[in-house]
C-alpha positions in Angstrom: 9.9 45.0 44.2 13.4 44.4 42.8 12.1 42.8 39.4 9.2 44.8 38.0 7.5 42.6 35.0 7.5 44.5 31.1 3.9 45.3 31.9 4.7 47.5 35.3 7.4 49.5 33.6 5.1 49.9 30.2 2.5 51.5 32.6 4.7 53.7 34.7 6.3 54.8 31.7 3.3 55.6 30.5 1.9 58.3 33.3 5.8 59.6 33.5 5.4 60.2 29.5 1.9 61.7 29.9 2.7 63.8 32.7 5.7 65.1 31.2 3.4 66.4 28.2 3.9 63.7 26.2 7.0 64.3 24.3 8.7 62.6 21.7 11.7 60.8 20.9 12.1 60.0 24.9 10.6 56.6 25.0 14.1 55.3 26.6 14.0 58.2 29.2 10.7 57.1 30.3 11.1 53.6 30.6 14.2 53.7 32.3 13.2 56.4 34.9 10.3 53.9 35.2 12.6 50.8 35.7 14.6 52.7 38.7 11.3 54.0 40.0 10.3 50.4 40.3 13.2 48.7 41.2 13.0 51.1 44.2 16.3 53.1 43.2 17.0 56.9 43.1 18.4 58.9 39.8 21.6 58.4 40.9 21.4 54.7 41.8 22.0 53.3 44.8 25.0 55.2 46.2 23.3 57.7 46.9 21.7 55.8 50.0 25.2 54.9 51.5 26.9 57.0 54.0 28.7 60.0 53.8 32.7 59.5 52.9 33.6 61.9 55.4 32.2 61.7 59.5 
């Protein structure tokens, strides 16, 4: 899904924040590991699912 809506990353944000214990001040964390999560991209973006520099 490469354009999750407000709602989807609101949610998913949501269990990631609960999960984590629910901290504070790390609303942006959240929905941004939420975004990646469902834009189907890693941490480290989407480099890290090329290939290696060196064969």
């Amino acid at each position: 899904m490469p354009f999750p809506s407000d709602e989807q990353i609101k949610r998913r944000a949501h269990e990631l924040w609960d999960e984590a214990g629910r901290p504070e001040g790390r609303e942006l964390e959240f929905w941004h590991r939420a975004e990646r999560e469902l834009q189907g991209t890693s941490e480290r973006g989407d480099a890290a699912k090329g290939t290696p520099d060196a064969i």
